[in-house]
C-alpha positions in Angstrom: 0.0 0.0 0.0 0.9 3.6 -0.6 0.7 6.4 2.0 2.4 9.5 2.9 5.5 9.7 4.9 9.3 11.4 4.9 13.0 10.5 5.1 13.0 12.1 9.0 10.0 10.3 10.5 10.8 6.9 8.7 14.5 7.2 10.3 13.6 8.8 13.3 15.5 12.5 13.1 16.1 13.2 16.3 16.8 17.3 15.7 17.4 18.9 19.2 15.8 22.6 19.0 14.9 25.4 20.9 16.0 28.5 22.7 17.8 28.7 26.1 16.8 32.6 26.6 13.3 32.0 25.7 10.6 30.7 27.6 8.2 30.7 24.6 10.4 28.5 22.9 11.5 25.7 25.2 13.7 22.6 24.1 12.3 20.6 22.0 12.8 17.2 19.8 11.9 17.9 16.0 11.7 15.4 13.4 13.3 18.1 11.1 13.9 22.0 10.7 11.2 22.6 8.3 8.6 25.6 9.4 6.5 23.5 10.9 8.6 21.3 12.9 7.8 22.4 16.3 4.3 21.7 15.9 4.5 18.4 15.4 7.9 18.0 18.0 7.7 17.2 21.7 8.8 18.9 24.6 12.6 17.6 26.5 11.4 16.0 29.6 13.5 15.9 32.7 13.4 11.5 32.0 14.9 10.9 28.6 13.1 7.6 28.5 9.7 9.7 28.7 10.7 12.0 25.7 11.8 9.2 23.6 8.5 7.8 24.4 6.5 11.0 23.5 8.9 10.7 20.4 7.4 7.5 19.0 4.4 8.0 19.8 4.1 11.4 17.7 6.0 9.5 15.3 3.0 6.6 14.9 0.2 8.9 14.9 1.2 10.9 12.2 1.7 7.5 9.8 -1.2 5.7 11.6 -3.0 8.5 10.2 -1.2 9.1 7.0 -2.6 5.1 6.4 -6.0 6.1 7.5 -6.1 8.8 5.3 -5.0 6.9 2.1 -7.4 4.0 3.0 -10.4 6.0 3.4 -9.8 8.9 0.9 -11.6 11.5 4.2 -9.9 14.7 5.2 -7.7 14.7 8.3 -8.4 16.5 11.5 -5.2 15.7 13.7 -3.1 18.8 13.0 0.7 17.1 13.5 -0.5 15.1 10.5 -1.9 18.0 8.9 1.5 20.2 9.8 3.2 17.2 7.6 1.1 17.3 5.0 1.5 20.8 3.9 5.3 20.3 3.7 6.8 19.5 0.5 8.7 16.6 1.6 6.1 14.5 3.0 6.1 11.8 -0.5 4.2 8.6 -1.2 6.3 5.5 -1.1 5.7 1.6 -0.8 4.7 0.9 3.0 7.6 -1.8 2.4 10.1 1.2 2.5 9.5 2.3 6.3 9.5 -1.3 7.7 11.7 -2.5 9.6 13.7 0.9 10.1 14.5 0.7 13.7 17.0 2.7 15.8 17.9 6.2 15.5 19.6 7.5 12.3 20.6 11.4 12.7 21.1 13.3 15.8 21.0 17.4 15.1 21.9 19.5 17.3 20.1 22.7 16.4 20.1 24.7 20.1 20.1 28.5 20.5 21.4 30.6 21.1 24.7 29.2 19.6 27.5 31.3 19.4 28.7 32.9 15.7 31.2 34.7 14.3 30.1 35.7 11.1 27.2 38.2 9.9 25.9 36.5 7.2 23.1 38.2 5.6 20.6 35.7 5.5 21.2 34.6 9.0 17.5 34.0 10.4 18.7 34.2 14.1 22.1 36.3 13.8 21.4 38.2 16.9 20.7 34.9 19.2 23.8 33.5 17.7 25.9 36.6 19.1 24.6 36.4 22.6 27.6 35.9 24.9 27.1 31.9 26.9 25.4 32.9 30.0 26.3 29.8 32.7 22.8 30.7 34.7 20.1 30.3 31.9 22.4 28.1 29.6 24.0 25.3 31.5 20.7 23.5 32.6 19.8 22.9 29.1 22.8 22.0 27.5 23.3 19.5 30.6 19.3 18.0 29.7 20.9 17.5 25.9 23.9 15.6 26.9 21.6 13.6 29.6 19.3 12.7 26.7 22.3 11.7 24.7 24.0 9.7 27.1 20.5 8.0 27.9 19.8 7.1 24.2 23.6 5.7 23.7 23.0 3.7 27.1 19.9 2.4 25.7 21.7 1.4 22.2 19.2 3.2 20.7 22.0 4.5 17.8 21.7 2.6 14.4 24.7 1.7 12.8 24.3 4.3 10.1 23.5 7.2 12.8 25.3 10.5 12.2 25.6 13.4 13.6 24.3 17.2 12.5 25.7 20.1 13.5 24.1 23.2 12.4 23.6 26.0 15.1 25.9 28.7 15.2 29.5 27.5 14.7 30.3 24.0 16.4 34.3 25.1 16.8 33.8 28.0 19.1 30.5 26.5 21.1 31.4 26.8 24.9 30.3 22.8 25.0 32.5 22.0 21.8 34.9 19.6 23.9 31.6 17.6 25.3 29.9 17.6 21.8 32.9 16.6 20.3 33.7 14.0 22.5 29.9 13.0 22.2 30.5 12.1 18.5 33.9 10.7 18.9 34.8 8.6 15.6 31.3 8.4 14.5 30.2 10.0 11.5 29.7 13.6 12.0 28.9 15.8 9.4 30.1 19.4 9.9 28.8 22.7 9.3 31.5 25.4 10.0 32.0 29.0 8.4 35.6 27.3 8.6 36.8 31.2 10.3 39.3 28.9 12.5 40.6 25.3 12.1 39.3 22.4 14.2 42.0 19.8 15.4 38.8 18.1 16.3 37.4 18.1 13.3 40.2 17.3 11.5 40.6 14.3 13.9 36.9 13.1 12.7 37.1 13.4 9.4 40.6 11.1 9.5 39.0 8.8 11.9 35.8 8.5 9.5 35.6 8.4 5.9 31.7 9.0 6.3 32.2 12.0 8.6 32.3 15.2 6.3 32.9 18.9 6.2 29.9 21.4 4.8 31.2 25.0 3.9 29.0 27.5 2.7 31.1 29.2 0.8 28.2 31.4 -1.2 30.8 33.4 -3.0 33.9 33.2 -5.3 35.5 36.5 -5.2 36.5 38.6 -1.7 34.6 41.1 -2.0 30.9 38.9 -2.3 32.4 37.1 0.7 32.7 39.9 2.1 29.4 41.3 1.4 27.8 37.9 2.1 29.3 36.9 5.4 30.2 40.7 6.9 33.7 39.9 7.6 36.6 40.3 5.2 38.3 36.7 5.7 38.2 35.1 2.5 41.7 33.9 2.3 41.8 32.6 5.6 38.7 30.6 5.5 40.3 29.1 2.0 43.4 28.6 3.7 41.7 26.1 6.5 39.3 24.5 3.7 42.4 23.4 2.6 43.6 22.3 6.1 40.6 19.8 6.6 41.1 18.4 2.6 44.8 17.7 3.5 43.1 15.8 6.9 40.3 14.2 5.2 40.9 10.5 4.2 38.9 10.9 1.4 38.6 14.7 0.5 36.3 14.8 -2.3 33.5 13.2 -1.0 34.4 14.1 2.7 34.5 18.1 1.9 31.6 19.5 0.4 30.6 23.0 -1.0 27.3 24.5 -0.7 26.3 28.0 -2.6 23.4 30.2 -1.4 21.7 31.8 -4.3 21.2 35.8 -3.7 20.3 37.3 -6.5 21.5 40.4 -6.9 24.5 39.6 -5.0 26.6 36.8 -5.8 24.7 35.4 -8.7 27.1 37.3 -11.4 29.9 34.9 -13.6 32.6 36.0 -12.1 31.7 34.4 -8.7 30.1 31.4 -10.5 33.3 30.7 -12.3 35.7 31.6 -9.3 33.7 29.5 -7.5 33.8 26.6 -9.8 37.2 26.8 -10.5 38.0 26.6 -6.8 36.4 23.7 -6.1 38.2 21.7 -9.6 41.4 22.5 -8.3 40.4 21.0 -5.0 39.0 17.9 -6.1 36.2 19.3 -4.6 32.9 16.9 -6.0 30.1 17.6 -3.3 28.2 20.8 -3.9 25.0 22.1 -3.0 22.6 25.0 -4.5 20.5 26.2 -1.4 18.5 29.3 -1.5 17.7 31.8 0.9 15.7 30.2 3.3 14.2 33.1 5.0 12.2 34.4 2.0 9.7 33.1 -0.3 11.2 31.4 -3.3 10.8 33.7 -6.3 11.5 32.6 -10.3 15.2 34.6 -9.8 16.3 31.8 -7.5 15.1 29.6 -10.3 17.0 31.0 -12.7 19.8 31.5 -10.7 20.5 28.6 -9.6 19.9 26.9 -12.7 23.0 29.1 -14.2 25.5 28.3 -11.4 23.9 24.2 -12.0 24.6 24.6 -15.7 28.6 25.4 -14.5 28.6 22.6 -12.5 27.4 20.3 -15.2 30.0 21.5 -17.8 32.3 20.8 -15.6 31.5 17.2 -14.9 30.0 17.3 -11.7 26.9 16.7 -10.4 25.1 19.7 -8.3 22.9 18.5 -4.9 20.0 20.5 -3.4 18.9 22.3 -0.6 16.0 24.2 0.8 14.6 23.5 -3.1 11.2 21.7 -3.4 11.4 18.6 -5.3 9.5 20.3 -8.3 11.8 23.6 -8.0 15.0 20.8 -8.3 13.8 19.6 -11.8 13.0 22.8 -13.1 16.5 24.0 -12.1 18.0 20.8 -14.1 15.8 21.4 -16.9 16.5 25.4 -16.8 20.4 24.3 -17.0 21.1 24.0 -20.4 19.0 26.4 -22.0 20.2 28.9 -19.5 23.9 28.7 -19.8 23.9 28.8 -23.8 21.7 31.9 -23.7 23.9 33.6 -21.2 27.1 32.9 -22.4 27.8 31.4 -25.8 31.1 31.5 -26.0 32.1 30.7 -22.6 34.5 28.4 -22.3 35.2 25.9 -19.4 38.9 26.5 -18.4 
């Protein structure tokens, strides 16, 4: 049979959310960091055995109802289905692809605030990230996380294929970085980091773990869009310890990976497209992602956009992946590709 479900709920996401100066937003375990995730999340309780519990259970209504839904063709009233459903990552699949998926497959770690040191323009909670760690109203929080962690490895509760997301603030100057990284340890991590300073840790990971990756959002190719992008004028530097975690990566081109934020308007021209492209060939670089801004509506210039920088990466025999992008937004840009780049630049030649 065929029903509605998604990638996080099938392999039980387990993205930990919320903010520590803010009692209207408590800590939380999400299935994902869509809009909608924290209505259909549950609450941190004080027993980790009780949240994972509360977990499930939100877990099996939402697909006991997905099933009910397909089987009797009748609208739904339970809104944590209905919060699904009007995401555009809850698909129809086989029923025979969700059984027997036990175990827990990612861990995120999504807290604020987290700290930052960049300014990046499309930062949804920049000022959070900047708030100095206060011991009073952050400790008991991060010491719940690490209690729920330490419950659900006690439990064996980790598949064999679990890894680890970070993407608040930046993981290599978080005043828990030591416990987090010891948390992860040799398993496969995959790191976010604006890559401002090098990681030993990091490093350490990603030669421990040929899984375990590093994800720069590099969203420019010249200086001056870096500059513009991120607020601080550090694009050398941040090259310069790219390089650092290729030389430590057991595998680097699949265990460094680039991801480009479309801004029209601001880093969409050639010359960063082609900068950008060229950086990542002379890398070895094959992992790169076209995201968009995810604070704002997706308009037909992200389209566009991002099928020009995808029609680079093509020539240039890689493949592009996708973020923030609906499925149907992802074949347009693939379609778009071609027809774009020969439009735009006829006689540009790959170098």
């Amino acid at each position: 049979m065929v029903y509605k479900s998604c990638g996080h709920l099938i392999y039980n996401c387990m993205w930990f959310s919320g903010d520590l100066s803010k009692e209207d937003k408590p800590l939380m375990l999400t299935f994902c960091c869509r809009d909608e995730s924290r209505n259909i999340g549950v609450l941190l309780c004080e027993n980790p055995a009780e949240t994972y519990a509360n977990y499930i259970a939100r877990k099996n209504e939402i697909i006991n109802e997905a099933i009910r839904v397909k089987q009797t063709g009748e609208d739904s009233e339970n809104d944590y289905f209905n919060a699904c459903s009007r995401c555009d990552y809850f698909f129809e699949a086989e029923s025979t692809d969700y059984d027997h998926v036990e175990g827990i497959h990612i861990i995120t770690y999504g807290i604020d605030p987290a700290p930052c040191q960049a300014k990046c323009i499309y930062c949804w909670s920049e000022d959070n990230q900047r708030r100095p760690y206060n011991k009073e109203t952050d400790d008991p929080g991060y010491e719940l996380l690490f209690k729920h962690i330490e419950y659900f490895r006690e439990q064996k509760l980790f598949s064999d294929s679990m890894h680890w997301d970070f993407g608040a603030g930046e993981i290599s100057i978080h005043p828990f970085r030591e416990r987090l990284f010891d948390a992860v340890g040799t398993d496969h991590g995959r790191w976010l980091t604006n890559c401002f300073i090098f990681s030993e840790r990091i490093a350490e990971n990603l030669k421990a773990n040929p899984l375990s990756c590093v994800l720069f959002s590099m969203d420019a190719g010249t200086a001056k869009t870096w500059h513009k992008v991120k607020g601080v004028d550090n694009f050398s530097k941040v090259k310069e310890n790219l390089l650092k975690y290729i030389h430590a990566a057991q595998n680097p081109s699949e265990q460094v990976h680039l991801k480009y934020i479309i801004l029209p308007g601001i880093n969409d021209d050639i010359k960063n497209f082609n900068a950008f492209i060229q950086f990542a060939l002379a890398n070895n670089i094959k992992v790169i992602t076209l995201s968009r801004d995810a604070t704002k509506a997706c308009t037909d210039a992200d389209i566009e956009r991002a099928s020009l920088l995808a029609s680079f990466i093509f020539k240039n025999g890689l493949n592009p992946g996708f973020d923030i992008f609906t499925p149907e937004e992802m074949e347009k840009i693939v379609e778009m590709a071609a027809t774009n780049f020969a439009r735009y630049h006829p006689d540009y030649k790959i170098q």
